[in-house]
C-alpha positions, 0 to 999 in steps of 0.5 A, spaced: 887 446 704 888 452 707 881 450 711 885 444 713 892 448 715 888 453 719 885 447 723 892 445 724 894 450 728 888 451 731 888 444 734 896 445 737 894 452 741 892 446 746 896 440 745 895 437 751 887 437 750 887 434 742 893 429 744 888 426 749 882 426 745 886 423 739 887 418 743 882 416 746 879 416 738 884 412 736 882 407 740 875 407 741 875 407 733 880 401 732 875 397 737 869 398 732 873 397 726 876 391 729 869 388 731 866 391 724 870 386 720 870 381 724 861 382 724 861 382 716 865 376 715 861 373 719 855 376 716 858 374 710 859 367 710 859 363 704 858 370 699 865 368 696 859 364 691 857 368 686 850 366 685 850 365 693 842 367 693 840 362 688 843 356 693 840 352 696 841 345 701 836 339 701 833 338 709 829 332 710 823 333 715 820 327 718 812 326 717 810 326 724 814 332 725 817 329 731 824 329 730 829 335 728 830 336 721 837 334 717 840 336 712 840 330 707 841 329 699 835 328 695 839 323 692 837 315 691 841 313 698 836 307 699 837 304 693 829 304 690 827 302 684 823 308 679 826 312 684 825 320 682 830 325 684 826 331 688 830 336 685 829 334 679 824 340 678 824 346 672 825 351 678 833 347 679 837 350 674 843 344 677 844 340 683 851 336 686 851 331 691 857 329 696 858 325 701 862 327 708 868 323 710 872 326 716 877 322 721 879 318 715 886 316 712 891 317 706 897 315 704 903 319 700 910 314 700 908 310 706 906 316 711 899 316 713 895 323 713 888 324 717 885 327 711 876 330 710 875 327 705 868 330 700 865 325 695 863 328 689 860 329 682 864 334 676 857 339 678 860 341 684 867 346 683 862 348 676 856 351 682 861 353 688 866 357 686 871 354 690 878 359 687 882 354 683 889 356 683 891 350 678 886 345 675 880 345 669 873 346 672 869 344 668 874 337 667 875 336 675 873 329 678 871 327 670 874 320 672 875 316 678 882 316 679 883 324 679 882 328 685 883 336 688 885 339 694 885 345 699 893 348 698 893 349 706 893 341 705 897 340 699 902 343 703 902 338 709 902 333 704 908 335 700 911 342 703 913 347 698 913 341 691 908 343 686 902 338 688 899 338 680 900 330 678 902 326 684 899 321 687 896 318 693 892 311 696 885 313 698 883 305 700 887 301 696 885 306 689 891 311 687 888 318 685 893 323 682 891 330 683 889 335 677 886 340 681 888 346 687 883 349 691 886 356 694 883 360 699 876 364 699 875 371 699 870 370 705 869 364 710 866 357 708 862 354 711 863 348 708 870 344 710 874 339 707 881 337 705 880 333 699 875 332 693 874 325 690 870 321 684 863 320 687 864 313 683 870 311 689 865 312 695 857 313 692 854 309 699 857 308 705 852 308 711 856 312 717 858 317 714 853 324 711 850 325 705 848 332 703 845 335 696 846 343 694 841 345 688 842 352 684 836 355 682 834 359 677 834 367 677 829 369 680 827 362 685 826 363 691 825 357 697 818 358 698 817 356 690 821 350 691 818 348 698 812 349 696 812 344 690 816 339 695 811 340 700 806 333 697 812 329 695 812 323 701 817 318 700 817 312 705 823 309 710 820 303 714 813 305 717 816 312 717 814 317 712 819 323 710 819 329 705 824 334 703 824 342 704 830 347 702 833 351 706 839 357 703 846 357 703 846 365 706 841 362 713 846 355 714 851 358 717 847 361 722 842 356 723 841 351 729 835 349 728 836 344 723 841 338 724 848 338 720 851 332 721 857 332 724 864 335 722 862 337 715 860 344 717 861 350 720 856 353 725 857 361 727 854 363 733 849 368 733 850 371 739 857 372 740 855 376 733 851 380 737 854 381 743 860 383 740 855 388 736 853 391 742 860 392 745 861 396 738 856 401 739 857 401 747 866 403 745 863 408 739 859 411 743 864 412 749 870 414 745 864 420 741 862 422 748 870 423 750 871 427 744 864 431 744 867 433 751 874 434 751 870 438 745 866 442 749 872 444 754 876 446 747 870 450 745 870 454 752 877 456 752 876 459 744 870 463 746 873 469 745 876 467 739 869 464 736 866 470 739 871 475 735 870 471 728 861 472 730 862 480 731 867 480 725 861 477 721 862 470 721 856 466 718 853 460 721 856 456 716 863 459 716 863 456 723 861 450 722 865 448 716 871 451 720 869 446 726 868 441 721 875 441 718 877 441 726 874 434 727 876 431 721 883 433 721 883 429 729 879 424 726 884 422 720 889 422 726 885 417 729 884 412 724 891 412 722 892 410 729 887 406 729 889 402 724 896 401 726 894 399 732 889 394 729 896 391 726 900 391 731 895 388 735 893 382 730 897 376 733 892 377 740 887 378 735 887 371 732 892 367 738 887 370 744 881 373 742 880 369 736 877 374 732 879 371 725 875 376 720 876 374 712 874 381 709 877 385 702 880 391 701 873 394 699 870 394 705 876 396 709 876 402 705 869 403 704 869 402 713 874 407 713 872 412 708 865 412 712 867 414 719 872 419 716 866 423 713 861 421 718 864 421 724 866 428 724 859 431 721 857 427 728 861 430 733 861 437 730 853 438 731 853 438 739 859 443 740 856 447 734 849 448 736 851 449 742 856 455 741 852 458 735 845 459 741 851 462 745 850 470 746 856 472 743 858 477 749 858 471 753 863 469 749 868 475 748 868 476 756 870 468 757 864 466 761 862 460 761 853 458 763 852 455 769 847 451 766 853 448 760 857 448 766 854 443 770 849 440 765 853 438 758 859 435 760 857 432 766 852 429 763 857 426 757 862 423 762 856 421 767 854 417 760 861 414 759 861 411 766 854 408 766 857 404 760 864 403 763 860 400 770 856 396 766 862 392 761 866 392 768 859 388 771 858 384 765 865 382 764 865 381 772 860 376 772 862 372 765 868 370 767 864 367 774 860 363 769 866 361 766 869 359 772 863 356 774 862 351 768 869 350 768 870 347 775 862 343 775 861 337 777 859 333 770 858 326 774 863 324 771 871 322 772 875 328 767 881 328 770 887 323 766 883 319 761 887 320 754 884 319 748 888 317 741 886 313 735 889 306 733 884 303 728 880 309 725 873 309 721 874 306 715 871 308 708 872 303 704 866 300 700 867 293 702 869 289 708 873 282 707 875 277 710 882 278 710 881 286 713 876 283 719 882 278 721 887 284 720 884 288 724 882 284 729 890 282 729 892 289 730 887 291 735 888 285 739 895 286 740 893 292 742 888 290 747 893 285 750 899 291 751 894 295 754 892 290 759 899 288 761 901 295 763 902 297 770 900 306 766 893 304 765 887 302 771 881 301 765 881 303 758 874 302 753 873 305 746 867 309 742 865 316 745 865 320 750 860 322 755 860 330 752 860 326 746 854 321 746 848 328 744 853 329 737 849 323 732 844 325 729 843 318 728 842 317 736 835 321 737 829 317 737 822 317 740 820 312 747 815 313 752 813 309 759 808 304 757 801 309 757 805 315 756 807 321 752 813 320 746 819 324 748 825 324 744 831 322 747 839 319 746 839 311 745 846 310 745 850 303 745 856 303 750 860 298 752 861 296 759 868 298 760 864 305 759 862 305 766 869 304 768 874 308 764 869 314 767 867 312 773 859 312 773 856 307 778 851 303 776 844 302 780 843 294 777 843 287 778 847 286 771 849 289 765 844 289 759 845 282 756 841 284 749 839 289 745 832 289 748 834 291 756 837 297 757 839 303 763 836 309 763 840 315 766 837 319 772 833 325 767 830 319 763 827 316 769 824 323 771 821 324 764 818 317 765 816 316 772 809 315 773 806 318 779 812 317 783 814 310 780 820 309 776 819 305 769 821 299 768 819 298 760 820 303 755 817 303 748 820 305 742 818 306 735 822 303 729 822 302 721 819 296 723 813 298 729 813 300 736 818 295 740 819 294 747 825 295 752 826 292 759 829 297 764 835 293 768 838 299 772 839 306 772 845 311 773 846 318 776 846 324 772 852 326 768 852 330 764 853 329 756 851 337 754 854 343 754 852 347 761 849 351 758 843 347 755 838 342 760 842 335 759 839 329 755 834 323 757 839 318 755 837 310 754 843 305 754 844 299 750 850 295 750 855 293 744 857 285 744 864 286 747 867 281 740 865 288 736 872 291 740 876 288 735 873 288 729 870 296 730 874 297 736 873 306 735 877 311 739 881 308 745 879 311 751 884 309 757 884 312 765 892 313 767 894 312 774 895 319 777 902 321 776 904 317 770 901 321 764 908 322 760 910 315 760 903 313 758 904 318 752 911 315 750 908 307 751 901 309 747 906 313 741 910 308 742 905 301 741 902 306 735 908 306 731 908 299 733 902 297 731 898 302 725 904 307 724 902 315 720 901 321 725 899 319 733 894 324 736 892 323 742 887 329 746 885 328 754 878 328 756 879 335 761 882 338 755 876 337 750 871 339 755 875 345 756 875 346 749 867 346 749 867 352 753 872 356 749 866 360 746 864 363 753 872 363 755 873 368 748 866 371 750 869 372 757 876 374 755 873 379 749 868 383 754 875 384 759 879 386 754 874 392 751 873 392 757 880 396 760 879 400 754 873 403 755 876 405 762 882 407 759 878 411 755 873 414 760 879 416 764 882 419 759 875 424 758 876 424 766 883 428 766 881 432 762 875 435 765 877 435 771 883 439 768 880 444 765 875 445 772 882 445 776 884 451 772 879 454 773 879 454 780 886 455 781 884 462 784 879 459 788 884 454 791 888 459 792 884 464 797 881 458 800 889 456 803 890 463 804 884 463 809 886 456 813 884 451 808 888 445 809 890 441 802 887 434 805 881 439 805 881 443 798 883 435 796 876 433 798 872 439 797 875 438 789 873 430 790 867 431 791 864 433 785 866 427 781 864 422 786 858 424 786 858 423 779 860 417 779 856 414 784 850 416 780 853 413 775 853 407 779 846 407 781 844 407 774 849 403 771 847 397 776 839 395 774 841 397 767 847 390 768 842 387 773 837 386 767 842 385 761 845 379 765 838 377 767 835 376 759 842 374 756 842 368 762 835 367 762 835 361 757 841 357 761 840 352 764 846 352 769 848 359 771 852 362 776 848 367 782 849 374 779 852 375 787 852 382 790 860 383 790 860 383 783 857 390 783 862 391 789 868 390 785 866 393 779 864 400 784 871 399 787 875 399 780 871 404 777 873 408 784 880 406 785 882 408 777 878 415 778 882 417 784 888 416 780 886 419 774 884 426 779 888 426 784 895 427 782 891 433 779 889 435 785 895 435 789 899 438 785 893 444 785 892 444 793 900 445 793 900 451 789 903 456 793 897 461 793 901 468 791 903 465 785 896 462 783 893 470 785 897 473 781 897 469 775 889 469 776 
């Protein structure tokens, strides 16, 4: 205690200098905490499954390796006879299947809800550990007329009521529910609002069928994998197998199809960028701290150098020293912290930084930067006074070599960094502008999308539910038609929506050529309209054996510069052929980021409008968006009643590129930290030469030194200091960039006024940060600073 009490006082002989510096710390470590938790949360998807490491989930392989793999149950999907489950293994301590049902309805009093829906077996809340707030474990989902939901959808459905015991219409099937799901103590990648018999929905084409298995202790995946190796299973003339991968790899992992909507996908470079702008923002709030340190050290040399002659061992120093730094870097954390808290709405809301951690780690991050960090920064400063003669510092003179060198060298490191996080943020938000305003090939400007007839989940298929819906989605064909608010509408996918069924890719070649993988997608004509895609063709396909290609399917098939007229395909059945009847212009169907799809296109029967009609998708007459919001709602009402959704075409589109705004919106704001952050280490610095020079100043003006003079003989320095940075800074960025892009396939230019720009704040924000400093010393009056010196 009495250690601590002596570095107090120590530290407030010079307020200004330990304010700077805790602040500078302040902010530096609320950045790497904010990034730290936000890294392990990521890194710990899943985890809150106790036997996380004994999990596995089945993938399907085909056996030509020809197609991606997907994840899909081991089992009987197919419906063979003396069928026997893979899983079934000694090594398989259990196994659950479920099916996946998103964009699907249920009804409480009459009102519709969207709900995700996951089909299962009694096995599944016994191997994941899905918190229950209410509900039997080992009971759950026992009989078909039971069913579990998530609280944040429990809410939805009923408010603040207890949900235990009421009920809902799942098609026609009243379930009660018996079980709530609370919030996990890490991210899931697994999502969903409701859990249900596995008996009410055991097969139903469209949707996604997924298989987990708990291994015993001590089996790992390659045991597993290399006993399913051997065991081929047929599906027409194809032949498949099934391998496992980990739950802890699925979050991450883009190699191996997930279905659609069912899983979380992390994103492994934003992790690491992030992680590299940890360390970047660590090591420049370190650096800050070791130099304002160093100017500290110097100002206390003679008391220092008093304690040496007095016998002070090197320990007593270092302890003494060490004390300092702690004390400064437990006032940092708790800044840190609070700033942390204060700024969690802009976390979430802007930045998207959603971190699910405990207590513990919090605790355990903050316990290891409080002892770590003060060991860290104690070293320089100890060191390097302890090599200092001591009549050096009882006479207050600072070495020309530590005067130039040390702290030159730590603000020269902190500007190289700043310059590159100013370059690199520069040229992000470029990117992003880039993408966000390319010409996709496509209309994207005031098309809306909304459904009325929703996917159905049912098990069968009526003759009264054909002419029901075709009832309903005739009316609304024939509203929609009879309005002046619409030029065109169609149903299904949109274009940057066509590459997301797994389902859709399959293997065609020109006739004598090689196999490639492409999008086989089925559109209607009106497709064409809504979007505003010309088509090069005599006709429209008229059967399922002629098709349109786009423009980089026809480079892939082109044959010595000749466009192909007929394609083949492989099928369950053998190889079939299809007629090329046109071709259309390249629009895009992927993110920009990645090269775009050959596509093949078939064409719908137009009567499958009315029976499976899928999502409306409608161009509205420029200018008159709200009243065809208001009539779409409206005929809604009319016509399904529940919830009206509705999203427009640039709305999606931009929210595809939400990860390279967050990226971009991220490094910007690190970014003003890190100059607030070097600035700070700056005026400090340029303080402390100041002080020393008042003496100097103070006969150069005696001798006829005009203060526009001594400002630029005072600048001079620093703008050496910081032109060199650039200098370092700007291939360092060049080649950081470059590798980071090196896989996109549409990238801005990395042009030369990016690194202007960057010069130009840098430069702008140093002159501010000094010249106040140095105008107020060049108008000292000079008899005042002699006499004081």
């Amino acid at each position: 205690m009495k250690i601590i009490l002596l570095a107090i006082r120590s530290l407030m002989r010079f307020r200004l200098y330990t304010v700077i510096n805790v602040l500078g710390l302040a902010l530096s470590l609320a950045c790497v905490i904010i990034i730290s938790r936000y890294v392990y949360s990521e890194a710990t998807t899943d985890h809150f499954n106790k036997n996380h490491e004994r999990m596995f989930l089945s993938v399907r392989h085909w056996g030509d390796q020809k197609q991606k793999a997907v994840l899909f149950t081991t089992d009987n999907a197919l419906l063979k006879k003396n069928y026997v489950n893979p899983l079934d293994i000694p090594e398989i301590e259990q196994r659950t299947s479920f099916v996946s049902i998103s964009n699907t309805e249920i009804k409480v009093d009459e009102k519709l809800f969207k709900a995700h829906i996951l089909a299962t077996d009694t096995f599944f809340l016994r191997i994941l550990d899905y918190p229950l707030i209410a509900g039997n474990r080992e009971q759950l989902l026992s009989t078909p007329q039971e069913a579990v939901v998530t609280q944040q959808f429990a809410r939805r459905l009923f408010g603040k009521e207890n949900p235990v015991g009421k009920s809902f219409d799942y098609n026609g099937n009243i379930l009660t529910i018996k079980g709530i799901i609370g919030e996990t103590e890490t991210q899931s990648s697994l999502h969903f609002d409701v859990l249900i018999s596995k008996a009410l929905q055991w097969r139903w084409p469209p949707v996604n069928y997924f298989s987990i298995a708990l291994a015993h202790p001590g089996v790992d995946s390659k045991q597993i994998n290399e006993k399913l190796k051997g065991n081929f299973h047929k599906a027409g003339s194809k032949s498949f197998f099934f391998q496992v991968m980990p739950l802890d790899k699925l979050y991450m992992d883009k190699a191996i199809d997930k279905g659609q909507d069912t899983f979380r996908q992390g994103n492994a470079d934003s992790v690491k960028i992030l992680t590299f702008v940890a360390i970047l923002l660590l090591v420049i709030g370190v650096f800050n701290f070791i130099h304002i340190s160093s100017v500290v050290i110097i100002k206390r040399g003679r008391e220092l150098g008093m304690k040496k002659v007095f016998g002070a061992r090197p320990m007593q120093l270092f302890i003494q020293l060490y004390a300092e730094n702690w004390v400064l870097t437990a006032i940092a954390l708790f800044i840190g912290w609070v700033f942390i808290e204060i700024t969690q709405p802009i976390q979430v809301n802007q930045l998207d930084i959603i971190a699910t951690v405990g207590a513990t780690f919090n605790l355990l991050l903050t316990l290891g930067l409080l002892i770590g960090l003060p060991l860290l920064i104690t070293l320089y400063p100890f060191f390097n006074y302890s090599y200092r003669q001591t009549i050096r510092s009882l006479q207050g003179i600072t070495p020309g070599k530590n005067k130039i060198g040390s702290r030159s060298l730590f603000l020269v490191a902190q500007y190289v960094i700043t310059c590159c996080l100013i370059i690199s943020s520069l040229f992000f938000m470029k990117q992003l502008d880039f993408m966000l305003n390319a010409d996709l090939g496509y209309r994207t400007l005031d098309i809306i999308k909304a459904w009325f007839m929703r996917p159905t989940s049912q098990m069968s298929y009526g003759e009264e539910d054909k002419k029901r819906s075709e009832a309903v989605s005739s009316a609304i064909r024939d509203a929609i038609q009879a309005s002046p608010l619409f030029q065109s509408f169609s149903y299904g996918e949109s274009p940057y929506e066509l590459a997301d069924d797994p389902f859709s890719r399959v293997k065609m070649r020109a006739l004598g050529g090689e196999w490639h993988e492409v999008l086989q997608v089925k559109l209607y004509n009106s497709f064409f309209d809504v979007y505003e895609i010309p088509v090069s063709a005599d006709r429209y396909p008229q059967s399922e054996k002629e098709v349109l290609i786009n423009e980089t399917a026809r480079k892939l098939f082109s044959q010595q510069g000749q466009a192909p007229t007929e394609l083949e395909t492989e099928g369950y059945d053998g190889v079939n052929s299809l007629l090329i009847k046109g071709f259309t212009p390249e629009f895009q169907v992927v993110h920009l980021s990645q090269h775009n799809q050959p596509i093949v296109m078939t064409f719908k029967d137009v009567q499958n409008e009315l029976f499976w009609p899928g999502k409306l998708m409608a161009s509205i007459v420029p200018g008159r968006r709200q009243e065809a919001i208001q009539f779409l709602k409206e005929l809604h009402d009319k016509t399904i009643g529940g919830e009206f959704e509705y999203t427009f075409v640039e709305d999606e589109i931009s929210a595809m590129y939400e990860k390279d705004r967050l990226v971009a919106r991220i490094y910007s704001v690190f970014t003003l930290i890190s100059i607030l952050i070097s600035s700070m280490g700056l005026f400090s610095l340029s303080l402390f030469d100041i002080q020393q020079r008042y003496k100097e100043i103070a006969i150069r003006k005696v001798n006829g030194a005009t203060v526009e003079t001594i400002i630029n003989l005072l600048l001079r320095k620093y703008y050496r200091l910081l032109g060199l940075s650039f200098i370092i800074a700007t291939p360092l960025s060049w080649l950081a960039i470059t590798k980071y892009m090196e896989n996109f396939a549409n990238k801005a230019p990395l042009s030369w006024w990016i690194f202007a720009v960057a010069f130009l704040i840098t430069a702008c924000i140093s002159l501010l940060t000094l010249i106040w400093q140095i105008r107020k010393a060049a108008r000292t009056n000079p008899a005042i600073s002699i006499k004081t010196e």
